[in-house]
N, C-alpha and C positions, 0 to 999 in steps of 0.2 A: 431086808429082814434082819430084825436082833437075833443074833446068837446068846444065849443061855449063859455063855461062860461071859457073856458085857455083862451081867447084872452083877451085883455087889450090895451089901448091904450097910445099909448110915444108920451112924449114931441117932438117936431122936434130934441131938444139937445138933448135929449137920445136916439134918432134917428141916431143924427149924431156920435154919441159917438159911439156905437154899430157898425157902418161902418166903422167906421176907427182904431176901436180895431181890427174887422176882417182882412182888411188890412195891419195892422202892423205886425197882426199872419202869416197872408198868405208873406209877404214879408222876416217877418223872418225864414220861413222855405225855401226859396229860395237863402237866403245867405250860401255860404257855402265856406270852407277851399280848398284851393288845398295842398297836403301832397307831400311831396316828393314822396312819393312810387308810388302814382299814375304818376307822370310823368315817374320812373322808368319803370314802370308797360307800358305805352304806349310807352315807348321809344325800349322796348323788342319787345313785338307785332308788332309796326311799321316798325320794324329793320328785323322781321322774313319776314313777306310779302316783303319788301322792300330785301333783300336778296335770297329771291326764284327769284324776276324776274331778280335783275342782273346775277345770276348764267342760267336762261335761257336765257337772251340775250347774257352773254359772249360764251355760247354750241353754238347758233347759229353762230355766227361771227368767233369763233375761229374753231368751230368741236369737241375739244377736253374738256372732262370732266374733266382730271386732272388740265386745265388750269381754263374752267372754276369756277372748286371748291375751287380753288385757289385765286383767287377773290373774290371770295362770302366770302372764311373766311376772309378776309382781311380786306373786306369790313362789314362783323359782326363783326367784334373787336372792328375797329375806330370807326362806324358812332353812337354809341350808345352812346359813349362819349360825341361825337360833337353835338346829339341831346338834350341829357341831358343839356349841358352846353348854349348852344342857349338857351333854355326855360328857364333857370334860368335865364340868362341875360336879356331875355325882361321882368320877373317879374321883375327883380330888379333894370333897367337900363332905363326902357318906361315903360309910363305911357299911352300912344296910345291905347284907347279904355276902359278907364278905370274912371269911376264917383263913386265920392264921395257916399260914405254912407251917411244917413240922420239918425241921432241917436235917439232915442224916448225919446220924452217929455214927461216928468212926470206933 
């Protein structure tokens, strides 16, 4: 429990100071890296759900399992490539959706 005689009272500017330190803490643990492996890492997952349903849509339309497993690998080899290299390309090539950091003043 606070005791009465902790409290004290601040300047408005140490007021404001204390806000916008919190702020800058709180915004800096929001900024964060994207790693390759993480897109690795999503591009795998993605690719697995994403290959279960074409492997049951090809069973459906074809009948046959050997055709549609045949597919499904086909389509797990290439599209992991192709997803990796898209996400790299719009980090490195578009800038769409993307604002400037604000550096902290000292």
């Amino acid at each position: 429990m606070m005791d009465i005689s902790d409290v004290r009272m601040v300047s408005k500017e140490e007021y404001n100071k204390l806000i916008a330190d919190s702020l800058e803490l709180e915004k800096s643990k929001r900024e964060k890296s994207v790693s390759y492996k993480r897109h690795i890492a999503k591009a795998v997952s993605y690719r697995m759900l994403g290959t279960l349903q074409t492997c049951l849509i090809s069973y459906f339309f074809t009948g046959n399992f050997w055709v549609a497993g045949s597919i499904g690998l086909t389509e797990i080899c290439l599209k992991p490539i192709i997803y990796f290299l898209h996400e790299r390309m719009w980090y490195t090539f578009s800038e769409y959706g993307i604002t400037e950091k604000q550096t902290k003043k000292d």
